[in-house]
N, C-alpha and C positions, 0 to 999 in steps of 0.2 A: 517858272514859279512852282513851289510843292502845293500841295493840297491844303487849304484852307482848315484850319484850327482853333481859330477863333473869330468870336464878334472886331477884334482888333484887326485882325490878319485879312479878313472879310472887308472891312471899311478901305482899307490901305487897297488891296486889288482896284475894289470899286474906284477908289480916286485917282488910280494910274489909268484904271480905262476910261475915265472920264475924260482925262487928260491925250494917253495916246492912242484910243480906241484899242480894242480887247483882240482883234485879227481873227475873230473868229467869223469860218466860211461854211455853205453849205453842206463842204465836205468834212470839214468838223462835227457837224449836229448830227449826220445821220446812226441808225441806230434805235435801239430799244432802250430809253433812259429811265431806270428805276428812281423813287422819290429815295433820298437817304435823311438829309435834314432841312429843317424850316429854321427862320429865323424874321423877330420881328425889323419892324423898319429902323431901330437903332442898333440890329446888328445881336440883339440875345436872342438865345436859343427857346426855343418854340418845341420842345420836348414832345408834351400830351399828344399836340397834334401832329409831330413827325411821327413817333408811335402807331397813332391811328391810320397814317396814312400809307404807312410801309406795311401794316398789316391787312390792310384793302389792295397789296401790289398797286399800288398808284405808278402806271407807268405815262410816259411822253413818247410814241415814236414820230419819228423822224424821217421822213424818204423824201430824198431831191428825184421833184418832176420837169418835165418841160418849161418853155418860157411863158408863162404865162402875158399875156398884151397887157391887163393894165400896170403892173409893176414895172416890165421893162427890165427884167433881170432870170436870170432860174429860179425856179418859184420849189417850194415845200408842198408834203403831204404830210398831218400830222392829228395824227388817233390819241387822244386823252383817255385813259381809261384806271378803274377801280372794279374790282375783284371781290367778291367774295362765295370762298367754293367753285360751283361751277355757273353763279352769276355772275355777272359781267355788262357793266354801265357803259358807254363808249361816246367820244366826241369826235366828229372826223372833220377835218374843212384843212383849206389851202393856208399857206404860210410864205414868209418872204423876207430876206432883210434889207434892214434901210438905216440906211445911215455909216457911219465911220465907226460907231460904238461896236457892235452893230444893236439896234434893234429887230428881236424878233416880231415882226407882225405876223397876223394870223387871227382868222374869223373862225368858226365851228357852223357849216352849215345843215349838220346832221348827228343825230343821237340814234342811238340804238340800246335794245338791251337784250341779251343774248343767253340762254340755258346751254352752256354747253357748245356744241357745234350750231345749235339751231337759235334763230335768231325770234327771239319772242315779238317785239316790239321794235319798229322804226320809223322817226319823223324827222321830215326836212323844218329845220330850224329856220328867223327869217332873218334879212341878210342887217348886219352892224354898217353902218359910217364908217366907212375904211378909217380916218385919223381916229373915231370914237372908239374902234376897238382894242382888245387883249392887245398885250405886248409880254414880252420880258427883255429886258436891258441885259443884255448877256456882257458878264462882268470878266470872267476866267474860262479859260478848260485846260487839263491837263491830264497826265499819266504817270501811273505809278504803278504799283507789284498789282492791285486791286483792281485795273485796267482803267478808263476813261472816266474823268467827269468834269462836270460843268455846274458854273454857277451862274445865277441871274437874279434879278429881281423884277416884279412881275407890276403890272398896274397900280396894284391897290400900295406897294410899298414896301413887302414880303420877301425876303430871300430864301431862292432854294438852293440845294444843289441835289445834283443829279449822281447816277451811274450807270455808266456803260459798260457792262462784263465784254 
């Protein structure tokens, strides 16, 4: 499938992976995913706040770790973070998926905030309800001249997509 173009193009993915789950695997995700666009929950685009959010480098990485015991699967390493200058926000915790879709799980049990090489500010976050937390419903990935990206929709309802140079 090409790269998503529209809230139409967008919907249509979403209802084939519903249908025959998306194929996407640990070694699919890994990587440093830059934010490119948002989109609300019927699929329009979310401009201001893609804007905002590319210009913060909102990235998502990704690194496949060991098995973790309670998933029962290869489990994820995965850094949320915003930019600005040489500030820098950061979310870190374990990730997993589950399901035939797949869903991405994933809790954040640590923030940080960081000047540069040196790390200003760090605290251990407290732990979420494994079913009560973050997800993203990973809908697509694919490749094109622009290198790797992925699409998903997140908790609250929100589609992004990704990129991976």
């Amino acid at each position: 499938m090409s790269e998503p173009e529209s809230g139409t193009w967008i919907l249509q993915l979403e209802n084939h992976s519903r249908r025959q789950g998306s194929g996407i695997s640990n070694r699919d995700l890994a990587g440093t995913w830059q934010l490119v666009d948002l989109w609300d929950r019927q699929a329009r685009p979310q401009k201001p706040q893609s804007r905002l959010l590319r210009s913060l480098q909102a990235n998502l990485e990704i690194q496949p770790v060991g098995r973790p015991a309670q998933q029962g699967a290869d489990g994820l390493h995965l850094r949320n973070s915003v930019r600005l200058g040489a500030l820098e926000l950061a979310f870190h915790g374990p990730g997993w998926l589950q399901g035939r879709r797949p869903l991405l799980r994933f809790h954040f049990d640590e923030i940080q905030l960081s000047l540069g090489r040196w790390r200003v500010w760090q605290r251990n976050l407290p732990s979420t309800v494994e079913h009560a937390g973050p997800f993203f419903a990973l809908i697509a990935a694919g490749n094109d001249a622009q290198g790797r990206w992925l699409l998903a929709r997140g908790r609250g309802g929100g589609l992004a997509r990704w990129r991976c140079p």
